[in-house]
N, C-alpha and C positions, 0 to 999 in steps of 0.2 A: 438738175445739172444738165447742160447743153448735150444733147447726144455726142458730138464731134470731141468737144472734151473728155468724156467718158470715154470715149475708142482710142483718143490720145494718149492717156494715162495708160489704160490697158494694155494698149499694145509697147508702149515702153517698158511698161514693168514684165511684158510676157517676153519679151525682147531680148532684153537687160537679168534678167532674173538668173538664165545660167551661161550667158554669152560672159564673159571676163572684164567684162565692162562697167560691172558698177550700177543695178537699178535703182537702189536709194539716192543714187550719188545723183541719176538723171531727173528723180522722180521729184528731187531738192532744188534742181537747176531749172524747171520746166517753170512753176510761177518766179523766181529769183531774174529769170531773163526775157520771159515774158508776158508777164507782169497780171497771167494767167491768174483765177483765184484757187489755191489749196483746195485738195481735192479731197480732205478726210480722212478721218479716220475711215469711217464705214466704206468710202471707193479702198481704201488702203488694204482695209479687211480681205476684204471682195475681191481683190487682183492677186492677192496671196492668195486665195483660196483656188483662184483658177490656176495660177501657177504651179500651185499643190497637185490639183489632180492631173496635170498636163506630166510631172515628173514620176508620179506613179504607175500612169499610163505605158509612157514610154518604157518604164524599168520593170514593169508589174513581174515578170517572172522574180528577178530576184527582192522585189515586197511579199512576194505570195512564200521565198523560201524564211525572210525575216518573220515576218508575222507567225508564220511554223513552228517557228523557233521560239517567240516569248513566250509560250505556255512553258516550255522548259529552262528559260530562262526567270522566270518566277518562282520555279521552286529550285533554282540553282544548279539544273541538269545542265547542263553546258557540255552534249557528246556530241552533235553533229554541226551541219554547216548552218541552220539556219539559227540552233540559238547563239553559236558564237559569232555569225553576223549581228544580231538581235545585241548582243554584249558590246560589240564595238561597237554600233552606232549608239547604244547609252553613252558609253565613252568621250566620244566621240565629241556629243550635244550636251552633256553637261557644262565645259568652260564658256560657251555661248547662253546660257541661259544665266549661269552664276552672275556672268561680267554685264549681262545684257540688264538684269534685275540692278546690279550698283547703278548702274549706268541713272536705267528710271527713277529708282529712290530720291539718288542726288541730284536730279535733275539736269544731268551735264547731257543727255543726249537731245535735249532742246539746244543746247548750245554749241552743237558743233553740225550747226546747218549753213555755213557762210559758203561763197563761192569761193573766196581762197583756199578755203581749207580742201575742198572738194578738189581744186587745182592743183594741190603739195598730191593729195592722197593720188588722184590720177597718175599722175607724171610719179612718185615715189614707187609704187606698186605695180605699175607698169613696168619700172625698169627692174624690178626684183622679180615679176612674172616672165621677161627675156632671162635675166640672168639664171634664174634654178632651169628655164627649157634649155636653156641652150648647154648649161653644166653640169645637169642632173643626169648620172647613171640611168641607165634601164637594165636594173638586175633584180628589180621582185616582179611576185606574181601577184595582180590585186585580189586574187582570188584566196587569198591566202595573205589575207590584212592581218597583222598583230596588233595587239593589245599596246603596246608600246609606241605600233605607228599612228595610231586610234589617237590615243592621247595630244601624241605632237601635231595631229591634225587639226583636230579640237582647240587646239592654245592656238595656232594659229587663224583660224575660222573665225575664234572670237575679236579677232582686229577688224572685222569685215563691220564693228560694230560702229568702225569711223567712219562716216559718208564718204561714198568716192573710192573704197579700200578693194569690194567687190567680193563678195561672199565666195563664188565660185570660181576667182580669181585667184584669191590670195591661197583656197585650199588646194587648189590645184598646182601652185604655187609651193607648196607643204608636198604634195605627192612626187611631185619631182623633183624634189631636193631630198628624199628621200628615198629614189630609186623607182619609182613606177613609172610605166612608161608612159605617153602622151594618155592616151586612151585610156588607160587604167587610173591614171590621176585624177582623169578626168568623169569616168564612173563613180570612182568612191567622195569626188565631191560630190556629183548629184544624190548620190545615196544618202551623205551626211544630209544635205537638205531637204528630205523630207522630215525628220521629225523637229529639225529648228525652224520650218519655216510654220510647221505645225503649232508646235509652240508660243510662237512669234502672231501668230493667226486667234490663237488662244486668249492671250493678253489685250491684242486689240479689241476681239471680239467682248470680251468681257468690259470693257470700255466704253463701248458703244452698244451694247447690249439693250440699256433701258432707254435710249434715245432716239432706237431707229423709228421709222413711220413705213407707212405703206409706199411714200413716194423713196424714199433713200431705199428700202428693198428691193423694187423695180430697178433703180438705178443699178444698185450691188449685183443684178445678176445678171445685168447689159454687161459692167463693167468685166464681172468674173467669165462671163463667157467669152467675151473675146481676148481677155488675159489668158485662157484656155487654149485657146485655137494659135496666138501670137507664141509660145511657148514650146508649145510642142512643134513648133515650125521651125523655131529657133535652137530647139535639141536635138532635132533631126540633122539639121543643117550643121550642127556643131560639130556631134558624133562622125559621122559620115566625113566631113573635111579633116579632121583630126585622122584620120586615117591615112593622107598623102602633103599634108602640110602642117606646119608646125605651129604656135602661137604668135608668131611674127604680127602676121596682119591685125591682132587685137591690140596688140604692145606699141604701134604705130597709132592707131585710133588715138588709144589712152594716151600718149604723152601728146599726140597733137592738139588733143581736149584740152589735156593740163596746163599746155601754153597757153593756150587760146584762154584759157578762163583765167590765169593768173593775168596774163595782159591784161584783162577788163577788171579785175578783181584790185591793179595795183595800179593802172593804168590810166 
């Protein structure tokens, strides 16, 4: 695979991964508009995996209090902060994995790669991501997640499974429709996606497991490293602005995207 593609790919999905924008949605529209060829499973693998450790990185204090926590939450001690983080994020990633397996069984997640559809989900979830910032209370502490908020996060998360919908959109989306503030909506989506994109890294992986070669290897860890690097630039930058401005300027992107592509998509 072309070096320039493989950095292309990457850096869109390290990009796109927890920016509110949609990196399946991108990573679907990149051969659909330029006539690029699919980049695979195995680069697909590869760019989650960078992406994975780029959000670990970033969060490591509160992975190193989770992690603490699931030896007590294995045997159902559930006293301090790190197994009942540990608890929520189970919560949390179960209705993404339930809906994500229907999805692959029936085969309907081959069938919602069009650009229209990525056009409706853009521009729809765009304006549901203005509507809950701009409506959403700030009266909890994320530090201090429920089991109940857990859940509702999770049911929504699982939409992120339509192209376009934006994984760390749509939960972030879910956090401040339920009272967290910018920042903190914005934390416990990234938290929820490490163990979905883990997951999700899983599935592919086992997939492409018996078919890689020496050269698709090489490839997957050009592609995972600069997925890496694209990510953590992209979280920095996220976190940091999230502190003196609102989600506006994503919500402006997305519905401009959505027009732009139903234009070509009906057009």
């Amino acid at each position: 695979m072309p070096l320039f593609h493989l950095i292309l790919v990457a850096a869109i999905q390290g990009l796109t991964e927890f920016l509110p924008v949609s990196s399946s949605g991108h990573l679907i529209l990149l051969p659909n508009l330029t006539g690029l060829d699919d980049q695979g499973q195995v680069i697909d693998v590869a760019v989650h995996v960078g992406t994975l450790f780029a959000v670990i990185l970033y969060f490591r204090t509160d992975v190193k209090i989770a992690a603490a926590g699931v030896p007590k939450l294995l045997r159902w001690q559930i006293d301090d902060q790190g197994s009942w983080l540990a608890l929520c994020l189970v919560v949390a990633t179960v209705p993404v994995i339930v809906f994500g397996l229907i999805l692959k069984l029936t085969g309907l997640d081959a069938m919602m790669r069009s650009t229209a559809l990525i056009g409706w989900t853009m521009l729809i979830f765009g304006l549901v991501l203005w509507w809950t910032d701009q409506k959403g209370p700030m009266t909890k502490d994320d530090k201090r997640w429920s089991l109940k908020d857990a859940a509702v996060m999770g049911l929504w998360q699982a939409l992120a499974l339509i192209p376009g919908t934006s994984r760390s959109g749509i939960t972030i989306s879910a956090g401040r429709w339920l009272g967290y503030d910018r920042h903190g909506a914005a934390r416990l989506a990234m938290l929820m996606s490490i163990p979905t994109i883990f997951a999700s890294g899983l599935v592919l992986g086992a997939e492409v497991a018996l078919t890689a070669n020496a050269a698709a290897a090489r490839d997957a860890a050009i592609a995972a490293g600069f997925a890496f690097v694209a990510a953590l630039l992209a979280l920095v930058f996220m976190m940091r602005l999230l502190r003196s401005i609102s989600f506006t300027p994503y919500v402006i992107y997305r519905v401009g995207l959505g027009v732009v592509l139903l234009w070509i998509a009906y057009g």
